[in-house]
Z-matrix of the N, CA and C atoms (Angstrom, degrees):
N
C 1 1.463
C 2 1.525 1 109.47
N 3 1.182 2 102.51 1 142.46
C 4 1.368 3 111.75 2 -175.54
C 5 1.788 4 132.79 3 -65.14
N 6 0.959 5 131.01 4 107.88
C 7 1.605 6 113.33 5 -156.21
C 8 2.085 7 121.28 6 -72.32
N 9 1.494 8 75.19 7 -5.69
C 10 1.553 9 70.35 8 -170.65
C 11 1.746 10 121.48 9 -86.43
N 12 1.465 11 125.37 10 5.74
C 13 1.361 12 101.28 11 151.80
C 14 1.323 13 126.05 12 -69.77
N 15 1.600 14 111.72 13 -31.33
C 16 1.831 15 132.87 14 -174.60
C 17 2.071 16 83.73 15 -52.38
N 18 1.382 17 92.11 16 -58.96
C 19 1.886 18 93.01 17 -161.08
C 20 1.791 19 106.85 18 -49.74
N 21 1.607 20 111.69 19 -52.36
C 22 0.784 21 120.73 20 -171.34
C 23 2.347 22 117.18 21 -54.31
N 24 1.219 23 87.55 22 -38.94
C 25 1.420 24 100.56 23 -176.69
C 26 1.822 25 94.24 24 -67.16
N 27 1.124 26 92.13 25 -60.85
C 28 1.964 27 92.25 26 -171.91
C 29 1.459 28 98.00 27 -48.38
N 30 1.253 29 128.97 28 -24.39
C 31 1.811 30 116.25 29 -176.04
C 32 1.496 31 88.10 30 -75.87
N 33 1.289 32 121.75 31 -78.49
C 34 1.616 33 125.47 32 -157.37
C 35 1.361 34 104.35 33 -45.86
N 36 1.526 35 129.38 34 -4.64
C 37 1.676 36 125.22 35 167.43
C 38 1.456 37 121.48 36 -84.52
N 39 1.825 38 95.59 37 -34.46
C 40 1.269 39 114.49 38 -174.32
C 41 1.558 40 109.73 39 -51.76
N 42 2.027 41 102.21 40 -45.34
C 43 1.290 42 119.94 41 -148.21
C 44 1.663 43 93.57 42 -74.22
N 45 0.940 44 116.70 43 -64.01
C 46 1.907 45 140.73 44 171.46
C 47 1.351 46 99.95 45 -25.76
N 48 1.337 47 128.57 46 -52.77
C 49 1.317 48 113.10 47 -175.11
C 50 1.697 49 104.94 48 -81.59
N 51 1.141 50 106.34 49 -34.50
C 52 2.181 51 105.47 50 178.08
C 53 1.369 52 86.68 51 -58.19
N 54 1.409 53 134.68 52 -68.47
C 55 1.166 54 119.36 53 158.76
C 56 1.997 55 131.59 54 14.74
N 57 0.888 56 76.65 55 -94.61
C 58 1.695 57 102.07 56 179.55
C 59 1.501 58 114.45 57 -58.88
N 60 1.407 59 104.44 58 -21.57
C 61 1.614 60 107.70 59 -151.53
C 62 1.674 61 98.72 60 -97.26
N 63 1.835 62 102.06 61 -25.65
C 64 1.424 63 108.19 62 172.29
C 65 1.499 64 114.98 63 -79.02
N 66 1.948 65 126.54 64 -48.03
C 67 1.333 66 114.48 65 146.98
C 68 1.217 67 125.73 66 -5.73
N 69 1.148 68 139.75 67 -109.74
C 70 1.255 69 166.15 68 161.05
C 71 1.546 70 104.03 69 -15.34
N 72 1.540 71 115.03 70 -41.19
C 73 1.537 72 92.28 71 156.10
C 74 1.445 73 135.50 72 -92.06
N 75 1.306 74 104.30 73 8.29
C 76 1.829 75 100.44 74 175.69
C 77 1.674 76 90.79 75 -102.48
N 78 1.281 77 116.46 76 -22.20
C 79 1.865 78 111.57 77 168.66
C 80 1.386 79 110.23 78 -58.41
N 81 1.146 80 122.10 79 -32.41
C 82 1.457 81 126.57 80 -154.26
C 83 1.479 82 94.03 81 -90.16
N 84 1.367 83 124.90 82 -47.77
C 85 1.604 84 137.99 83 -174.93
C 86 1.395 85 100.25 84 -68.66
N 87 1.373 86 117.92 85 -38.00
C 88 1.852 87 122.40 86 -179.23
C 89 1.548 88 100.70 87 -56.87
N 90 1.326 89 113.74 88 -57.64
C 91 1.460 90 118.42 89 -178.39
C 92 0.907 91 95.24 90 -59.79
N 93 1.537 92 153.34 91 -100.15
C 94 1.326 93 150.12 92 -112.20
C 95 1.609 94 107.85 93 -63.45
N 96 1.560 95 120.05 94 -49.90
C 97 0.939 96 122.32 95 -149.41
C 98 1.678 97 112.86 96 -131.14
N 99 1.361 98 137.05 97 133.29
C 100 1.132 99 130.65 98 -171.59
C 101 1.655 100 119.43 99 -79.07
N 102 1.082 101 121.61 100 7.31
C 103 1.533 102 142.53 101 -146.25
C 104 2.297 103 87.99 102 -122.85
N 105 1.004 104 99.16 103 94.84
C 106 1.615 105 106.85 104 161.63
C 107 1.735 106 104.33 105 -24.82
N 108 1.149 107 124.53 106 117.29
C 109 1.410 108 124.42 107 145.46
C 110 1.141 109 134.81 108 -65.93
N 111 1.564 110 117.75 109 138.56
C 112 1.066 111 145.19 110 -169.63
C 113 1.720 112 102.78 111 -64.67
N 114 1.217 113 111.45 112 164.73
C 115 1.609 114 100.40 113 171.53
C 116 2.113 115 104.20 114 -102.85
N 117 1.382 116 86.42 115 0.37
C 118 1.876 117 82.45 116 164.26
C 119 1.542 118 101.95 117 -88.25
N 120 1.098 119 117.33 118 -50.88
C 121 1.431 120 126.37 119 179.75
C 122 1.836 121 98.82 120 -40.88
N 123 1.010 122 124.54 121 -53.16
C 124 1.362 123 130.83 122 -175.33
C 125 1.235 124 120.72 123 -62.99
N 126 1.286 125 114.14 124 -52.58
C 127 1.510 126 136.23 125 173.65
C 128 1.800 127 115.29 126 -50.75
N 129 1.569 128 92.37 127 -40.79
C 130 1.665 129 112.23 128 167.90
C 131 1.104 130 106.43 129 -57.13
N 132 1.327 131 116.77 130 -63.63
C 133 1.617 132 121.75 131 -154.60
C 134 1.452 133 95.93 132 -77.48
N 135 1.316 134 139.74 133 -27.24
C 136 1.651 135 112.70 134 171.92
C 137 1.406 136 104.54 135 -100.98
N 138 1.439 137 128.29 136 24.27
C 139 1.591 138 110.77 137 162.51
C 140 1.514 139 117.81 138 83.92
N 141 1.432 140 113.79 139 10.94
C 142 1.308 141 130.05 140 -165.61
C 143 1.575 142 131.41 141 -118.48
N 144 1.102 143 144.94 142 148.51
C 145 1.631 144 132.04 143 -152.14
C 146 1.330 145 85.57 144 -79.49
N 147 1.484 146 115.80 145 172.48
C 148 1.849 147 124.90 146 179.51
C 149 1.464 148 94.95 147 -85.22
N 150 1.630 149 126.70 148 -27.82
C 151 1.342 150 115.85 149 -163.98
C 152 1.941 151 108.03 150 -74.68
N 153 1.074 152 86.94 151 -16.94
C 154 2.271 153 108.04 152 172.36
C 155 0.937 154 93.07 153 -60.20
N 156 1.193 155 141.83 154 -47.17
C 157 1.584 156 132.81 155 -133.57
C 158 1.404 157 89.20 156 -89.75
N 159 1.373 158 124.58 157 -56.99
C 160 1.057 159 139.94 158 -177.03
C 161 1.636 160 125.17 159 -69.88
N 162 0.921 161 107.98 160 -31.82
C 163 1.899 162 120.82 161 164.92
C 164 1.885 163 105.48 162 -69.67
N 165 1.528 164 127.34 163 -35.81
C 166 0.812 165 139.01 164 150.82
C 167 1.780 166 119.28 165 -47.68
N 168 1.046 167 124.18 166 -92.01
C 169 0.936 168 146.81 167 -163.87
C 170 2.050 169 117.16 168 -89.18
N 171 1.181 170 105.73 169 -29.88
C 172 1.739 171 111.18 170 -173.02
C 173 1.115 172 127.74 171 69.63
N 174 1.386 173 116.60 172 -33.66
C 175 1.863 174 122.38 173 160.25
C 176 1.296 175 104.51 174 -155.56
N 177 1.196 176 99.94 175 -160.08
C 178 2.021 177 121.76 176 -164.70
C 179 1.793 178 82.86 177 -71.84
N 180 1.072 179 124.31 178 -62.15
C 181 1.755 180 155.10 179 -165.43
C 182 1.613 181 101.61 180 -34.06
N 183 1.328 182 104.78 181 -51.04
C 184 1.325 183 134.35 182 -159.56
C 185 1.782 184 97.54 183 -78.50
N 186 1.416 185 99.62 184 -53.27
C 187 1.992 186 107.27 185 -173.31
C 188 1.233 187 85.65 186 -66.36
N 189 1.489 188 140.76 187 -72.45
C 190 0.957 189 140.73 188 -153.65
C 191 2.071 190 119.84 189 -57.22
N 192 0.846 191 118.52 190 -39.65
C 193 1.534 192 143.24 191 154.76
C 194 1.594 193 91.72 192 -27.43
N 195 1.630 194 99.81 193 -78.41
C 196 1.483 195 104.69 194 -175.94
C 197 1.371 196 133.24 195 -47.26
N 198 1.424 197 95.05 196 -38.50
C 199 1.309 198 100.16 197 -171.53
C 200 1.625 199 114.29 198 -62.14
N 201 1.875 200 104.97 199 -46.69
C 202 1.000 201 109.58 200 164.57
C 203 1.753 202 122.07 201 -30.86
N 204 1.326 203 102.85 202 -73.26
C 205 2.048 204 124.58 203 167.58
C 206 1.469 205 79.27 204 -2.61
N 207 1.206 206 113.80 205 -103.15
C 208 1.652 207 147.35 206 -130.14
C 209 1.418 208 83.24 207 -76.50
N 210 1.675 209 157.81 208 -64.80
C 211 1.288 210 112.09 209 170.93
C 212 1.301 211 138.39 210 -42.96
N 213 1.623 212 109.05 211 -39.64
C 214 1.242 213 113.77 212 176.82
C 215 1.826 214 122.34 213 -56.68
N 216 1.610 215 100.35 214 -53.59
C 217 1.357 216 114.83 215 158.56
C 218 1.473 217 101.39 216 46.92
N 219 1.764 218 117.82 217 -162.61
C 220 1.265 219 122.96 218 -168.82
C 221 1.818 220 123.48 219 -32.07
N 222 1.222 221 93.39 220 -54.90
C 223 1.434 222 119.73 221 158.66
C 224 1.604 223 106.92 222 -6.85
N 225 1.055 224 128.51 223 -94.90
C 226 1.360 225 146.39 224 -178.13
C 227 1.681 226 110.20 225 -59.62
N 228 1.013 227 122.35 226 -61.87
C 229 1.423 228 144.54 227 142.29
C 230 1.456 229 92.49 228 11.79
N 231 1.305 230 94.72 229 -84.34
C 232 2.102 231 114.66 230 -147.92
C 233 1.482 232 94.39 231 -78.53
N 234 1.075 233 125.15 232 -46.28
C 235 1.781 234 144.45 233 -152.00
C 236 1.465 235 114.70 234 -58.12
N 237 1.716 236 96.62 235 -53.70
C 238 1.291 237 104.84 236 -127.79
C 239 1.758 238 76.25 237 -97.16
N 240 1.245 239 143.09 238 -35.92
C 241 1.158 240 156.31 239 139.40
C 242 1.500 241 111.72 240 7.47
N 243 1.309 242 80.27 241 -83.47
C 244 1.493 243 117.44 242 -179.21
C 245 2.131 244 109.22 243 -40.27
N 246 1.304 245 92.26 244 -65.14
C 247 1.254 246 117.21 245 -174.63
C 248 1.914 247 107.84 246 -50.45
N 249 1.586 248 85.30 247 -51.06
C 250 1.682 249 91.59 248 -175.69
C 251 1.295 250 134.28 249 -79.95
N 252 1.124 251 110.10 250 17.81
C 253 1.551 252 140.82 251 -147.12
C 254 2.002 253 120.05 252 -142.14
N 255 1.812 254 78.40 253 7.01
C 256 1.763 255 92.66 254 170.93
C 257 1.180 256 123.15 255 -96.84
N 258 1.102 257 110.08 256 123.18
C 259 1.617 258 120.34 257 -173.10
C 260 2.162 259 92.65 258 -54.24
N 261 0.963 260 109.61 259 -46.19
C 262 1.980 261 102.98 260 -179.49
C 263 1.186 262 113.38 261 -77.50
N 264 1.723 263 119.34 262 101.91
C 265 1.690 264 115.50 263 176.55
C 266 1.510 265 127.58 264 -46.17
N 267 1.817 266 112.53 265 -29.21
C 268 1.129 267 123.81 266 -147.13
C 269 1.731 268 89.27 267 -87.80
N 270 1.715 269 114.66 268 -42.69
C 271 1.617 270 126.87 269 174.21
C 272 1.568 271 78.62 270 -61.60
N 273 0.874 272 157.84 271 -111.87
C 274 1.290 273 148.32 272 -103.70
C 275 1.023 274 117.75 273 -70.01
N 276 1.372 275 115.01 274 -30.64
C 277 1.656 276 126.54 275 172.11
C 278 1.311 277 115.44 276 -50.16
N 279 1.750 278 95.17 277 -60.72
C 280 1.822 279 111.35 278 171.94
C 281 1.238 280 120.07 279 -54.69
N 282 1.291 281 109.91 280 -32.89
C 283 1.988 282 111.51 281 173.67
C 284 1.248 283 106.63 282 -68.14
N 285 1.506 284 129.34 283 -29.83
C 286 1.304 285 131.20 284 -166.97
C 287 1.082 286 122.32 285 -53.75
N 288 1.832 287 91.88 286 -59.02
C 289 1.412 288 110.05 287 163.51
C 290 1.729 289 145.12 288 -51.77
N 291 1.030 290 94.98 289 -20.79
C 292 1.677 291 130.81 290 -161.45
C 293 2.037 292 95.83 291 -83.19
N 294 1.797 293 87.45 292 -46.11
C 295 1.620 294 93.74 293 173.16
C 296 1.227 295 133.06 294 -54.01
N 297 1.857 296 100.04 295 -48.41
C 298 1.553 297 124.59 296 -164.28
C 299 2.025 298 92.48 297 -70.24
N 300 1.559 299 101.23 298 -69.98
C 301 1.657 300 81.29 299 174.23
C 302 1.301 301 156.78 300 -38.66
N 303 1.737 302 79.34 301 -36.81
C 304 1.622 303 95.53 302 173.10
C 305 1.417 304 113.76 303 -63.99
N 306 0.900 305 124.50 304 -25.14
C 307 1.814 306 143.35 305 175.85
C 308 1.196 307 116.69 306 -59.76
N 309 1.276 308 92.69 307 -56.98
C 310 1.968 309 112.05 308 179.06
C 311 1.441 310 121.84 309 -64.48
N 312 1.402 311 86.50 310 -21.14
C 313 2.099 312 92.98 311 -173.92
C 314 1.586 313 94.74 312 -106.30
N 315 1.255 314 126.53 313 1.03
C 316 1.825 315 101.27 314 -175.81
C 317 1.584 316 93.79 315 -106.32
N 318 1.246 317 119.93 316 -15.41
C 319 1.583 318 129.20 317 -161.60
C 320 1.537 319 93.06 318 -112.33
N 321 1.084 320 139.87 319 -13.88
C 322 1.464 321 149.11 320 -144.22
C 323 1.760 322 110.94 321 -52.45
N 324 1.322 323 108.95 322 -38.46
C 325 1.559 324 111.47 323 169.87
C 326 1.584 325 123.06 324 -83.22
N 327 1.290 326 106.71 325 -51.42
C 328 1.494 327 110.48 326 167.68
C 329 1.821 328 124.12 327 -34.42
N 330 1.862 329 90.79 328 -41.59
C 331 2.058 330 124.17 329 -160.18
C 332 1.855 331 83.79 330 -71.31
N 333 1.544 332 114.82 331 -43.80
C 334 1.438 333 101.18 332 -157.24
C 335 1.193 334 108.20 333 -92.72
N 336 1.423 335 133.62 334 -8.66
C 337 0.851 336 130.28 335 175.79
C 338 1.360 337 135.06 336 -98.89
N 339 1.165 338 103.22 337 -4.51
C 340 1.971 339 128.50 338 169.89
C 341 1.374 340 78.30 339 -99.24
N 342 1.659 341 133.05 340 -96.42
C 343 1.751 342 101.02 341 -162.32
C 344 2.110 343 121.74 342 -43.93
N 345 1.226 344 115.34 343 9.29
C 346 1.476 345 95.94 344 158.47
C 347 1.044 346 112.75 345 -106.30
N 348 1.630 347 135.06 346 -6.98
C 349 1.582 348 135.91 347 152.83
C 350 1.276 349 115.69 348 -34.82
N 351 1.574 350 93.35 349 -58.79
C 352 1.428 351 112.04 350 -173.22
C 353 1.735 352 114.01 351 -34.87
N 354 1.017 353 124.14 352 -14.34
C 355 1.468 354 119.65 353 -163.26
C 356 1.674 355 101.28 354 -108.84
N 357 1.663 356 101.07 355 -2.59
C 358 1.756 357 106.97 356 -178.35
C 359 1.409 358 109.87 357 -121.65
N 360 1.021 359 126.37 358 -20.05
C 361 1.304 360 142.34 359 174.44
C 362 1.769 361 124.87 360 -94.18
N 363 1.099 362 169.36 361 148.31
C 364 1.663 363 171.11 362 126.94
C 365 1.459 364 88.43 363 -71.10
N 366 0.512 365 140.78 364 -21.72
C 367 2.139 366 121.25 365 -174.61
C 368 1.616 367 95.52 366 -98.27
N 369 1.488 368 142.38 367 -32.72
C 370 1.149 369 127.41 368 160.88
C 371 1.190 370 106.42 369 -61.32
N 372 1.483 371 112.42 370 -66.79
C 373 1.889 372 114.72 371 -160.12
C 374 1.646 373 108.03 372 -45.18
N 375 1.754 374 117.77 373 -33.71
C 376 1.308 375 96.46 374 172.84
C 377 1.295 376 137.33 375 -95.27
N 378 1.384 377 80.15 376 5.00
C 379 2.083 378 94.24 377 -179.12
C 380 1.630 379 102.24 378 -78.83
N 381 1.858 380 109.14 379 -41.27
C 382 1.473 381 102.91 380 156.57
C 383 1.239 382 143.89 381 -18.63
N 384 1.864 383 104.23 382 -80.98
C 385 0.997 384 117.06 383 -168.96
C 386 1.869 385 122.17 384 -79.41
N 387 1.321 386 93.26 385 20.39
C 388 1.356 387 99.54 386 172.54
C 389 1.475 388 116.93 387 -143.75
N 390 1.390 389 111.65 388 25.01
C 391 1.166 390 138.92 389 129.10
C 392 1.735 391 135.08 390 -81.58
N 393 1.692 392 98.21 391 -23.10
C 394 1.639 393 106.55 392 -179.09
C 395 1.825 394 85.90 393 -97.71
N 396 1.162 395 117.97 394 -60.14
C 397 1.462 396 106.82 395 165.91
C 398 1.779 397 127.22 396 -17.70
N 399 1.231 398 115.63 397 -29.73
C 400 1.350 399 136.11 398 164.08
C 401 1.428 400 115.26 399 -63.55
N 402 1.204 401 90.37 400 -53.83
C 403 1.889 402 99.99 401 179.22
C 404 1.132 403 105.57 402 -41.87
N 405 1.592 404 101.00 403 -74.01
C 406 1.511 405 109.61 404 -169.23
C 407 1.102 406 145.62 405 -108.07
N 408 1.596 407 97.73 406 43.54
C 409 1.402 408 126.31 407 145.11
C 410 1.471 409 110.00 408 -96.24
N 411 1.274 410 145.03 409 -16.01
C 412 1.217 411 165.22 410 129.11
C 413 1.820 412 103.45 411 -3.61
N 414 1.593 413 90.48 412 -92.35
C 415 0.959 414 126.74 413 -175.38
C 416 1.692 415 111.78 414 -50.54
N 417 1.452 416 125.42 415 -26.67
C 418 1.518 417 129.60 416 -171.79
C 419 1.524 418 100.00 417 -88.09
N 420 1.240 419 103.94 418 -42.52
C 421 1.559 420 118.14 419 175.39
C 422 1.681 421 113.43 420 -42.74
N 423 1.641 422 110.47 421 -72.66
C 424 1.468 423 104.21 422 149.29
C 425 1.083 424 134.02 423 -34.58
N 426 1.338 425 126.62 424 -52.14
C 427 1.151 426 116.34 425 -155.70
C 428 1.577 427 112.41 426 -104.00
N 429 1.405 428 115.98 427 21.20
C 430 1.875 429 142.44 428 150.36
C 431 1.428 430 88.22 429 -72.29
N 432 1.082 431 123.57 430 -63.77
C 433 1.645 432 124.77 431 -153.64
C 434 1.938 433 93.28 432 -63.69
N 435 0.884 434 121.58 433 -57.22
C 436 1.334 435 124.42 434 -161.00
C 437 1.799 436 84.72 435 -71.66
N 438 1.136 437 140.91 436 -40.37
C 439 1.682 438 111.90 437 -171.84
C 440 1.421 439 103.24 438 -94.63
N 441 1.871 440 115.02 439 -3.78
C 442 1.852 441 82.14 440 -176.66
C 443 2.266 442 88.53 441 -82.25
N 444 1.254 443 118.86 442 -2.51
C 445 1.261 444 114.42 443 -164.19
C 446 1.466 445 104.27 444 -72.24
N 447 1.749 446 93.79 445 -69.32
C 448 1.717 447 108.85 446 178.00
C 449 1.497 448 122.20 447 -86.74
N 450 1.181 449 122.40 448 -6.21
C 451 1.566 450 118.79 449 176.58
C 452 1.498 451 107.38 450 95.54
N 453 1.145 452 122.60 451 1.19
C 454 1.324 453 125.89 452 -156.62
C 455 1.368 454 104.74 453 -151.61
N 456 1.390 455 117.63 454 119.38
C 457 1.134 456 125.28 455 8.26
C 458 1.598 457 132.12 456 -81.87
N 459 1.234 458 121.41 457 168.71
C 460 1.802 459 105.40 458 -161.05
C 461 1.748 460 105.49 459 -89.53
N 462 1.090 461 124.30 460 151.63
C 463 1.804 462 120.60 461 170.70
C 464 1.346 463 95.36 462 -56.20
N 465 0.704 464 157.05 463 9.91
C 466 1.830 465 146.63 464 145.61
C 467 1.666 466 118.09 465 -78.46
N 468 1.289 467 107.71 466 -42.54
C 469 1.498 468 119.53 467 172.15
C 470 1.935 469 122.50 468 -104.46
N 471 1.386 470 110.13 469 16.77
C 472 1.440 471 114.55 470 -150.60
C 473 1.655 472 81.07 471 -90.12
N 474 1.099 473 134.27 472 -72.45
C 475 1.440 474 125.69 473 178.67
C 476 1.730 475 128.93 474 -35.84
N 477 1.397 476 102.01 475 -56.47
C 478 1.548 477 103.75 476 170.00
C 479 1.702 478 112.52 477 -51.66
N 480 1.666 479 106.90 478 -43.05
C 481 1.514 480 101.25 479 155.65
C 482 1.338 481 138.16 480 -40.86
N 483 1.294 482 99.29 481 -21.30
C 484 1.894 483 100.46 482 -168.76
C 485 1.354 484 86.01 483 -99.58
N 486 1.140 485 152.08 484 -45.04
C 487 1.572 486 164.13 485 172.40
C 488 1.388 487 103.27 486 -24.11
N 489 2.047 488 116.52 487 -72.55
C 490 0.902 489 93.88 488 169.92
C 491 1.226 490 154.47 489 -117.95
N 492 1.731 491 108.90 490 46.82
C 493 1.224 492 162.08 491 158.68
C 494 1.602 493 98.14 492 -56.12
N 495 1.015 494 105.76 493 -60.71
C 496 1.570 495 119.30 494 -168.20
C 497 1.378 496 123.98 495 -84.63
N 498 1.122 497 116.50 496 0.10
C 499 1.690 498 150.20 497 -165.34
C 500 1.613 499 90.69 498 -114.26
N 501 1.251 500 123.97 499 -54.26
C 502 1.656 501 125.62 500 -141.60
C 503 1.865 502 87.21 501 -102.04
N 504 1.188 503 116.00 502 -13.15
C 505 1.627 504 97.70 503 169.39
C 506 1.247 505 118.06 504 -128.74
N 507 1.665 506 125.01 505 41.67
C 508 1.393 507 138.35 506 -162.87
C 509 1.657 508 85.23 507 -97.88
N 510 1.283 509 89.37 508 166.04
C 511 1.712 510 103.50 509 178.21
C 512 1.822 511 104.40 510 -86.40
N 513 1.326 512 114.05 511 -15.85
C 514 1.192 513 104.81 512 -176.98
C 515 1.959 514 118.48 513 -84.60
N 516 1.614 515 88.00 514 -21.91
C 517 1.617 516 91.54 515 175.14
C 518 2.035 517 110.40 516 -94.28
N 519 1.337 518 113.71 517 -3.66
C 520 1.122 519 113.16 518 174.39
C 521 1.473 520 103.97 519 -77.18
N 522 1.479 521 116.10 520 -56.96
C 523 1.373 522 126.16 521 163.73
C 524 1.523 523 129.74 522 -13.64
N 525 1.309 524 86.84 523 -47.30
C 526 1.747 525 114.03 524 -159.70
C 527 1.687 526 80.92 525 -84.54
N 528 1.411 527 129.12 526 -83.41
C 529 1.214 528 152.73 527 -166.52
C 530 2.066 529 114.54 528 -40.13
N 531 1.077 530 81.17 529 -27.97
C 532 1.770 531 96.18 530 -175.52
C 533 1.557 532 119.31 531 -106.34
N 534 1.762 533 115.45 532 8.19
C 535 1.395 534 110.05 533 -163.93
C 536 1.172 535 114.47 534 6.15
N 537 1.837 536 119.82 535 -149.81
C 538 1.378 537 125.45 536 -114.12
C 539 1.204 538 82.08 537 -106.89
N 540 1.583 539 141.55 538 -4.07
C 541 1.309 540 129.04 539 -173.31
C 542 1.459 541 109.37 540 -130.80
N 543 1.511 542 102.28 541 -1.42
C 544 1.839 543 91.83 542 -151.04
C 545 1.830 544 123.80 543 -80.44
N 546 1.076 545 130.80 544 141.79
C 547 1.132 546 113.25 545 -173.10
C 548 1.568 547 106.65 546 -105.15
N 549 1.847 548 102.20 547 -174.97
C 550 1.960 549 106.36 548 -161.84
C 551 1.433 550 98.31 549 -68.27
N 552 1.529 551 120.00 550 -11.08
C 553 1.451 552 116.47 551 -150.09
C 554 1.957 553 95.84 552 -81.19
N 555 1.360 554 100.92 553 -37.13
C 556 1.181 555 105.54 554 -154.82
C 557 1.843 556 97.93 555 -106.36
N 558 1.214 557 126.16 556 10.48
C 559 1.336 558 134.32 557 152.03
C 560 1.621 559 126.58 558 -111.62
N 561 1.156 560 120.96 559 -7.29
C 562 1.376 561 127.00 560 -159.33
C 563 1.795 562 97.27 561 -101.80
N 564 1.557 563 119.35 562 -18.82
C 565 1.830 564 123.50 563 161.76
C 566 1.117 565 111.82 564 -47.73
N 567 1.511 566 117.31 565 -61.31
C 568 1.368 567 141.10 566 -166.30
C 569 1.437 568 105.43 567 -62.27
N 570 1.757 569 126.68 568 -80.18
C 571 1.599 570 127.07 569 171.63
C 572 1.631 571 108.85 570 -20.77
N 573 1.713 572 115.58 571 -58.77
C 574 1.398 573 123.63 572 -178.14
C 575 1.717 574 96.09 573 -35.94
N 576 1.144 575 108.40 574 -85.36
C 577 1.619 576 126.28 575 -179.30
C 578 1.319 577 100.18 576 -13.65
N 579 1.508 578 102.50 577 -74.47
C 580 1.339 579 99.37 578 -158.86
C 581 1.724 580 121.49 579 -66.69
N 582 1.411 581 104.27 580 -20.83
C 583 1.811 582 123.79 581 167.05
C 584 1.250 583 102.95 582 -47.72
N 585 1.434 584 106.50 583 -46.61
C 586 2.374 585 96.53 584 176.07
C 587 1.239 586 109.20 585 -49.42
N 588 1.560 587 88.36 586 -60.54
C 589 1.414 588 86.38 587 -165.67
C 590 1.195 589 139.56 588 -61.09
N 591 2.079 590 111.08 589 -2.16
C 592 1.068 591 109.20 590 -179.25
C 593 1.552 592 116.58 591 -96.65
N 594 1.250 593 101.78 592 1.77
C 595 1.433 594 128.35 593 166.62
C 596 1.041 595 128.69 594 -59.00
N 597 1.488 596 108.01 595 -66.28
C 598 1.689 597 120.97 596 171.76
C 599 1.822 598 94.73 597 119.51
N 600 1.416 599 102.78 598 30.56
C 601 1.499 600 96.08 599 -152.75
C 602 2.000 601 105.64 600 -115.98
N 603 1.691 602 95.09 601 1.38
C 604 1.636 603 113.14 602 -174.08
C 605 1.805 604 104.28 603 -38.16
N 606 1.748 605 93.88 604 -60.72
C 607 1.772 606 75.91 605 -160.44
C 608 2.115 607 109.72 606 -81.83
N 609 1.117 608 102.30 607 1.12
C 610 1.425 609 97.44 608 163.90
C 611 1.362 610 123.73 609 -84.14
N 612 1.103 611 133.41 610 -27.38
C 613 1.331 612 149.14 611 143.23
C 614 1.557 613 116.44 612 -23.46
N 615 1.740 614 99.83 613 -53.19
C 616 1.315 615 102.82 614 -157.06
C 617 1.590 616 107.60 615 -101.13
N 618 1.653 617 110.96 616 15.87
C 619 1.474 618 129.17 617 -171.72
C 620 1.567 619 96.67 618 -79.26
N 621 1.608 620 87.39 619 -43.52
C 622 1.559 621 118.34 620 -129.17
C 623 2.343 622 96.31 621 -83.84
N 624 1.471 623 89.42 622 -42.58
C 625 1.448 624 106.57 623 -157.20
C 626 2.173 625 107.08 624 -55.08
């Protein structure tokens, strides 16, 4: 028998854990330090050549992408599926939301401290904004379903809707909204609330409830 699937599998284990081992060290460097890491800095901290980092990953853009992945992980995976896949726009909206916080509060130190890179770095800021770009295309998607349903919000107001849709489930207003202890459970009522209202959708809601 031939040895090279056995060989081949033991590489793709090898790779998965260099893998993992570089994660966990640009996580570990994210935490420690407010200053964007280097990909030598990275390469250091998991014990690994700089050309790994990069055969892995291809740039800063690329680790960073990932890193995102693997916080996001099951999370997003199972959820967002789930969520988008409800026959009720208005439940789906509210699940939406329920997701994004829940996200923001389990990752919550790692989330604020790569978006304050972001303001020192261009390879974070654009790995960002096309990750929040995600959101809220997310979020427009729903919230078509909820005005071709209820009429509301109107093609005159349907964009400013997604605006502040997209405002009310950012990590920077959860941040703000949840001080130094607060969790998604006990901020994610309120965003809902205020999601009607950015709708125009309060007293149908309150026909309906």
């Amino acid at each position: 028998m031939s040895p090279r699937p056995y060989n081949l599998a033991k590489r793709r284990a090898a790779a998965a854990q260099t893998r993992a081992r570089v994660l966990e060290a640009a996580r570990e460097l994210i935490m420690a330090s407010s200053v964007p890491p280097s990909i030598d800095a990275v390469a250091a901290q998991a014990g690994v050549a700089r050309m790994t980092v990069y055969y892995q990953f291809a740039s800063k853009v690329g680790l960073l992408e990932a890193l995102f992945d693997q916080l996001g992980g099951r999370h997003f995976q199972t959820e967002l599926p789930r969520v988008m896949s409800q026959d009720e726009p208005l439940e789906a909206l509210g699940d939406l939301i329920q997701v994004f916080l829940t996200f923001w509060s389990s990752e919550r130190l790692v989330t604020r401290r790569i978006r304050g890179m972001a303001a020192l770095d261009s390879d974070f800021e654009e790995s960002l904004r096309g990750r929040d770009e995600r959101r809220r295309l997310l979020l427009r998607t729903v919230l078509a379903r909820v005005a071709q349903k209820y009429g509301k919000p109107s093609d005159e107001t349907f964009d400013q809707s997604v605006d502040l849709l997209y405002g009310l489930t950012s990590f920077a207003m959860f941040d703000s909204m949840a001080g130094d202890d607060g969790k998604a459970e006990e901020v994610t009522p309120l965003v809902q609330r205020l999601a009607r209202l950015a709708i125009d959708l309060g007293e149908t809601l309150s026909d309906g409830d």
